[in-house]
N, CA, C and O atoms as a GROMACS GRO file, in nm:
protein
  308
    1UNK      N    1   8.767  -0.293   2.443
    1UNK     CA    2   8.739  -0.323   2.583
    1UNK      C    3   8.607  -0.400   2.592
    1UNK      O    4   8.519  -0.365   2.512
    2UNK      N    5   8.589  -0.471   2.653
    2UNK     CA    6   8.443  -0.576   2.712
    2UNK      C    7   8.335  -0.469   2.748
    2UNK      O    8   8.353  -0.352   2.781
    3UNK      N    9   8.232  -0.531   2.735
    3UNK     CA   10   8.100  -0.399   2.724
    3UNK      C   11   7.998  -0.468   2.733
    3UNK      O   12   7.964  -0.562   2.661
    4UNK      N   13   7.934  -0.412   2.841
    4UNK     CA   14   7.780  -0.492   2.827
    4UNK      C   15   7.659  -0.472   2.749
    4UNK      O   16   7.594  -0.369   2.728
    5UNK      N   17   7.646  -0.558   2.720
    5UNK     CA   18   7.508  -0.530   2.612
    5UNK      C   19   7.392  -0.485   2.645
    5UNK      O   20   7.288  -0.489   2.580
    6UNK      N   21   7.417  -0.435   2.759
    6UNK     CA   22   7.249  -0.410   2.812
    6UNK      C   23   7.288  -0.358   2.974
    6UNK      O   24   7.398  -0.391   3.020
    7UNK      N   25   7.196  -0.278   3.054
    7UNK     CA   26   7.205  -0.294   3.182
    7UNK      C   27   7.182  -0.432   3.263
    7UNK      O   28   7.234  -0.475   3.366
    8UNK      N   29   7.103  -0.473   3.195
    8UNK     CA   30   7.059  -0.578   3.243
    8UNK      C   31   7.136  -0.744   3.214
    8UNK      O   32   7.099  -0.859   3.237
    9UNK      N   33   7.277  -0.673   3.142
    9UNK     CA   34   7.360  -0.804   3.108
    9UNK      C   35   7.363  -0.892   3.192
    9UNK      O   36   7.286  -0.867   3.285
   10UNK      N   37   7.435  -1.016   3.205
   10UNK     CA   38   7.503  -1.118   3.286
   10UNK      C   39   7.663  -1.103   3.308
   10UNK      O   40   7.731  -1.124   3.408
   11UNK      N   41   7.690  -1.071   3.210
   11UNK     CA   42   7.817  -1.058   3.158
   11UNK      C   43   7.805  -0.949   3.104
   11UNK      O   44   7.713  -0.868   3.095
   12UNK      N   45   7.999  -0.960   3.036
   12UNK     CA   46   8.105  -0.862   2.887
   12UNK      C   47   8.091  -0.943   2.757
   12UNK      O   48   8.120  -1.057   2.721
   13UNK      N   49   8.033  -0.830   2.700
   13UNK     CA   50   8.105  -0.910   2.588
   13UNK      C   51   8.245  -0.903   2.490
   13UNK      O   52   8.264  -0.806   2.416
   14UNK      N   53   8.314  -0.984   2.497
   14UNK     CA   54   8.429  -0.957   2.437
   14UNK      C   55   8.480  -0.915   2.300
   14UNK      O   56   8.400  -0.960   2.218
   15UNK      N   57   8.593  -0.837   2.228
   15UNK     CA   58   8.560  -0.866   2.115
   15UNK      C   59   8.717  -0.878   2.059
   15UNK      O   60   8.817  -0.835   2.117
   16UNK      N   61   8.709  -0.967   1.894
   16UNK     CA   62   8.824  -0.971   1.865
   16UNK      C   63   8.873  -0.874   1.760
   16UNK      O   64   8.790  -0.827   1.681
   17UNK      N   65   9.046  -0.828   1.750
   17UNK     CA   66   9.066  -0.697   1.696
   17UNK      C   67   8.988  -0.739   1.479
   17UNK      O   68   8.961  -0.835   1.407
   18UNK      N   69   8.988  -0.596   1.474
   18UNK     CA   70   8.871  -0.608   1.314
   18UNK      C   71   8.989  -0.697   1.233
   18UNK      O   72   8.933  -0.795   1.183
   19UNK      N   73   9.076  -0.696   1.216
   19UNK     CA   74   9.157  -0.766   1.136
   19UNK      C   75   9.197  -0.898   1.150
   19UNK      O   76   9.299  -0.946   1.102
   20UNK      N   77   9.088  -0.972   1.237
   20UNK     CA   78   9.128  -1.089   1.291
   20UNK      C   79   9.078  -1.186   1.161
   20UNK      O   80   8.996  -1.132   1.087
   21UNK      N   81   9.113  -1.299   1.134
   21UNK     CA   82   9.026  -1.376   1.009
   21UNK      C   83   9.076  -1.488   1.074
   21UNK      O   84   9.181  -1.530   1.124
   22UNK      N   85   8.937  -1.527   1.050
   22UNK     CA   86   8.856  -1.695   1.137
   22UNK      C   87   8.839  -1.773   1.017
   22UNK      O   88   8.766  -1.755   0.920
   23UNK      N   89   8.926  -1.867   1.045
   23UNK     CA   90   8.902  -1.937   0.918
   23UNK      C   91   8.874  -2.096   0.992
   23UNK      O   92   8.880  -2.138   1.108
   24UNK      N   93   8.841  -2.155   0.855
   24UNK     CA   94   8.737  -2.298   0.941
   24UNK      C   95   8.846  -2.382   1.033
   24UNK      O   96   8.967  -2.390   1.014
   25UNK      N   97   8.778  -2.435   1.124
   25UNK     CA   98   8.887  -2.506   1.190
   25UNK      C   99   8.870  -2.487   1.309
   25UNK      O  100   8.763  -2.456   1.362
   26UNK      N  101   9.003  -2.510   1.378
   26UNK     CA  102   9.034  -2.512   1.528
   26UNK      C  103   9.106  -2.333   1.504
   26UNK      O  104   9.148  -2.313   1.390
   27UNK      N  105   9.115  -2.250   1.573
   27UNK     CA  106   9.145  -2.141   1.572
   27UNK      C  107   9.188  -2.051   1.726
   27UNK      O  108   9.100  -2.019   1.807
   28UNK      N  109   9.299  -2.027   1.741
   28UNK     CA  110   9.351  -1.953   1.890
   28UNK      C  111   9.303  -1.818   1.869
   28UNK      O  112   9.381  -1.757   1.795
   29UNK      N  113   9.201  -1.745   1.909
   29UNK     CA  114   9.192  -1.583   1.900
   29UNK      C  115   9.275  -1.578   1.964
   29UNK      O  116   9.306  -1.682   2.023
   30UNK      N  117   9.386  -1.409   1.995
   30UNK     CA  118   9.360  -1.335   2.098
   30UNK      C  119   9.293  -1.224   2.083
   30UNK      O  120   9.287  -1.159   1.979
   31UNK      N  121   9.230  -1.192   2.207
   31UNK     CA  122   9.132  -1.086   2.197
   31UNK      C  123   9.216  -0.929   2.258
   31UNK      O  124   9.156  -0.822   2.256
   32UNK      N  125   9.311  -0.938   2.290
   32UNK     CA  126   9.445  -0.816   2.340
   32UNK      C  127   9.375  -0.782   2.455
   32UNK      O  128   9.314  -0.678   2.430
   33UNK      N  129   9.352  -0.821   2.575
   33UNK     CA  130   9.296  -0.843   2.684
   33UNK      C  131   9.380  -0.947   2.805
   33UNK      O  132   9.380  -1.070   2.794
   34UNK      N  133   9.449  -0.875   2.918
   34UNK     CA  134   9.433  -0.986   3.028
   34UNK      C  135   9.387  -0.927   3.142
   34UNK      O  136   9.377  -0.805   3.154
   35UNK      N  137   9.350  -1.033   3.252
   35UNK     CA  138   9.313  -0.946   3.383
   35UNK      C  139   9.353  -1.004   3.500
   35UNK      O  140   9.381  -1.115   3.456
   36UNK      N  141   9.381  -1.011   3.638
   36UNK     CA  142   9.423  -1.028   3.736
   36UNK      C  143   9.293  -1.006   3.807
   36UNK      O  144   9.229  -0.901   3.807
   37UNK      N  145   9.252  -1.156   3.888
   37UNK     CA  146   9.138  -1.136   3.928
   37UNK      C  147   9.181  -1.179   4.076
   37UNK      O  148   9.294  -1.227   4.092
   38UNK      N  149   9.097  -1.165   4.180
   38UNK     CA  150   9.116  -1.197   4.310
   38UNK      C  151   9.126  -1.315   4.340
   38UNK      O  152   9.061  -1.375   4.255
   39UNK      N  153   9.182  -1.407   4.431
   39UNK     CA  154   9.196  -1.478   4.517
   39UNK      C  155   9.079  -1.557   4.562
   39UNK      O  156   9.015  -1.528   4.663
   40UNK      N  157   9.054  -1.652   4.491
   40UNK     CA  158   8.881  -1.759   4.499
   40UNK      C  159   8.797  -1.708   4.403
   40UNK      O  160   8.681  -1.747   4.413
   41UNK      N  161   8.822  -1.631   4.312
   41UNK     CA  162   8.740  -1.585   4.200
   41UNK      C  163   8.766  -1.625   4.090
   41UNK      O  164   8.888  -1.635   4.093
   42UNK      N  165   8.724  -1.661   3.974
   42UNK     CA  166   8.712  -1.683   3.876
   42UNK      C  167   8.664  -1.625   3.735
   42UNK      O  168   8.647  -1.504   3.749
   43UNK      N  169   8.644  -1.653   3.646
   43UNK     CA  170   8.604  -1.546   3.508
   43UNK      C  171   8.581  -1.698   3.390
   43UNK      O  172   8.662  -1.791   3.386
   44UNK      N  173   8.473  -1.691   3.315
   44UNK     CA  174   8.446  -1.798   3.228
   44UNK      C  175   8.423  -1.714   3.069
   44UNK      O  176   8.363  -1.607   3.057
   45UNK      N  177   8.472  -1.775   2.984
   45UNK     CA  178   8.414  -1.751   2.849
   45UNK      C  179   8.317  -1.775   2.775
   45UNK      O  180   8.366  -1.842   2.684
   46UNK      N  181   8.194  -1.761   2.752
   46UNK     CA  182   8.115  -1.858   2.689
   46UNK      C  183   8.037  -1.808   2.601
   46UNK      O  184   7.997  -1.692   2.607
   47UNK      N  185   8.004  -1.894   2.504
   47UNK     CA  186   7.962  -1.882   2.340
   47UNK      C  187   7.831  -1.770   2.387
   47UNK      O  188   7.763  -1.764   2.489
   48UNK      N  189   7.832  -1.693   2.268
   48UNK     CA  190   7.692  -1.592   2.202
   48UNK      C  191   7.614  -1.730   2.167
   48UNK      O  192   7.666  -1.830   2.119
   49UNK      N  193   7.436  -1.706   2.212
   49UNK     CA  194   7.345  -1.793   2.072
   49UNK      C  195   7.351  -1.703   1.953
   49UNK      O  196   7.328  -1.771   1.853
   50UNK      N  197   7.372  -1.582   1.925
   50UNK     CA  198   7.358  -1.499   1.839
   50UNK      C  199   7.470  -1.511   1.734
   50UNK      O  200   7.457  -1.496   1.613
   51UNK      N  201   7.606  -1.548   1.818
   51UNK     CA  202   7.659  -1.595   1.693
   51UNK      C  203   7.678  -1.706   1.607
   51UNK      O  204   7.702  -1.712   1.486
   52UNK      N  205   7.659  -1.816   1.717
   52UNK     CA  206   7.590  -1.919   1.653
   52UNK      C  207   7.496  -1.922   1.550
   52UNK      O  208   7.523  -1.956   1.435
   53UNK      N  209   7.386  -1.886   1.589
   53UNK     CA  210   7.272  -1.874   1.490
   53UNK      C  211   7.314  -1.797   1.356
   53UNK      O  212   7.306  -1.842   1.242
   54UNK      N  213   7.363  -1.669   1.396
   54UNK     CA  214   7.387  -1.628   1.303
   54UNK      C  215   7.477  -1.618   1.200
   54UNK      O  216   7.462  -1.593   1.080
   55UNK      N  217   7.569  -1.643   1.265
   55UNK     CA  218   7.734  -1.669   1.246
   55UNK      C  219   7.791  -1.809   1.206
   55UNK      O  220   7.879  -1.832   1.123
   56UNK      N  221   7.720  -1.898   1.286
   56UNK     CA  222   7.768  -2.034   1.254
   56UNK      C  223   7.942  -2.033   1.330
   56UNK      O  224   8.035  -2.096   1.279
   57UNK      N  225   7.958  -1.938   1.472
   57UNK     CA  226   8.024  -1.976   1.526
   57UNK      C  227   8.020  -2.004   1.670
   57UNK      O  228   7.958  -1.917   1.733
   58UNK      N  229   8.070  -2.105   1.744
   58UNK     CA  230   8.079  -2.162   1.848
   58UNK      C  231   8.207  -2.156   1.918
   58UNK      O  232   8.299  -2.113   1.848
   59UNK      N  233   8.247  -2.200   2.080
   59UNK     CA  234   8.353  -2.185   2.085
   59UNK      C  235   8.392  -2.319   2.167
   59UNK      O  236   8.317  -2.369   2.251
   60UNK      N  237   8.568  -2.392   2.118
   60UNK     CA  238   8.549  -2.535   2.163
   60UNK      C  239   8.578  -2.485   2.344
   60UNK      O  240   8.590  -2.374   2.396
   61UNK      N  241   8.580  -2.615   2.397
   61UNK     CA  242   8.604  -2.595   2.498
   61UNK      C  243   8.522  -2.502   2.614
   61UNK      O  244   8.580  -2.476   2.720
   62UNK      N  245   8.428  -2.468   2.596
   62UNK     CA  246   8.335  -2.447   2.617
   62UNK      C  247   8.242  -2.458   2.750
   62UNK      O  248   8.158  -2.541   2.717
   63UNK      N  249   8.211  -2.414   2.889
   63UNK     CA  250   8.272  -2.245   2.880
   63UNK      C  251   8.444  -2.258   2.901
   63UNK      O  252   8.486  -2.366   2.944
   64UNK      N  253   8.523  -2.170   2.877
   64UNK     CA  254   8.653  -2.156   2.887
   64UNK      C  255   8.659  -2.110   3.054
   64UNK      O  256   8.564  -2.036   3.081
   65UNK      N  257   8.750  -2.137   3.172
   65UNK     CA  258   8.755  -2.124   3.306
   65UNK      C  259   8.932  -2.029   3.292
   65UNK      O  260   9.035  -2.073   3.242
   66UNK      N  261   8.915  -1.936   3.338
   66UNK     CA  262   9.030  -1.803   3.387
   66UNK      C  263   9.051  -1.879   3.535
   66UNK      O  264   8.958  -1.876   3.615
   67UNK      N  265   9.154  -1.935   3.563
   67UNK     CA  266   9.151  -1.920   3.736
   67UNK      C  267   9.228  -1.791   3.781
   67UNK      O  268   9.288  -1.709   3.711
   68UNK      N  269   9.213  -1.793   3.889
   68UNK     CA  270   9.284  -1.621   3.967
   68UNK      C  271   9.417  -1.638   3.929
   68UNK      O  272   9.443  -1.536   3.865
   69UNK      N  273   9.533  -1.722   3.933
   69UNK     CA  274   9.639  -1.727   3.971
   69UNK      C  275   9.678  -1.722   3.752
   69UNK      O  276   9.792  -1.721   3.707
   70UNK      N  277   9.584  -1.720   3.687
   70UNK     CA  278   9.636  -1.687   3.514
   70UNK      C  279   9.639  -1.570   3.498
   70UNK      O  280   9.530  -1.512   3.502
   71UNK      N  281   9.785  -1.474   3.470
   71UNK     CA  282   9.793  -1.377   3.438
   71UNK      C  283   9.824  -1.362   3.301
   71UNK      O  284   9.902  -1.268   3.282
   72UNK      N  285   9.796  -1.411   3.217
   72UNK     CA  286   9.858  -1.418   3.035
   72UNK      C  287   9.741  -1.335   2.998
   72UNK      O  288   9.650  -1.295   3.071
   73UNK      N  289   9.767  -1.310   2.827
   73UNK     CA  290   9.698  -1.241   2.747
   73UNK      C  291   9.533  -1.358   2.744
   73UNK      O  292   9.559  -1.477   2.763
   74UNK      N  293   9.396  -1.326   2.724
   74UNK     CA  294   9.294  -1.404   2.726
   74UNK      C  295   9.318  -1.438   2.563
   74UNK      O  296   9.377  -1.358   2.490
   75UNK      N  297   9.269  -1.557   2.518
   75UNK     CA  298   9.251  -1.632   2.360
   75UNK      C  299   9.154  -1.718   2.390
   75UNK      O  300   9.134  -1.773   2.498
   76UNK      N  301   9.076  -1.732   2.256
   76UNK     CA  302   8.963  -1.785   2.265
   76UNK      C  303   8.964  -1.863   2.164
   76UNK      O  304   8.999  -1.832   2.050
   77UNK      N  305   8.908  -2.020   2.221
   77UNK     CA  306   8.949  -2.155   2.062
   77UNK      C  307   8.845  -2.181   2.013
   77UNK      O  308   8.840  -2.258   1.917
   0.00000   0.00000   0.00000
């Protein structure tokens, strides 16, 4: 489940299941997550600096935009 890192987050952070393997490239997560959001609302994805830095990963497309009316599973490229 999404979890904030802090009280003082902005955001969730998301995560993908432990058996996931990221290999170099273009890559579809899914993260086993969808949500149904209200009517003029929205939800964005957007990269950690932490994993960047640390990780050396980024995410394309960048921030990713949920509109209200997407009910599918969330994936992250």
């Amino acid at each position: 489940m999404p979890t904030k890192g802090s009280e003082q987050a902005a955001g969730y952070d998301l995560y993908v299941p432990k058996d996931t393997i990221i290999n170099p490239g273009r890559n579809i997560i899914p993260i086993d997550i969808a949500i149904a959001l209200c009517l003029g609302y929205e939800a964005q994805i957007r990269p950690r600096s932490g994993l960047a830095l640390n990780e050396g990963l980024g995410l394309l497309n960048s921030p990713g935009t949920l509109d209200a009316d997407y009910r599918g599973e969330i994936c992250i490229i």
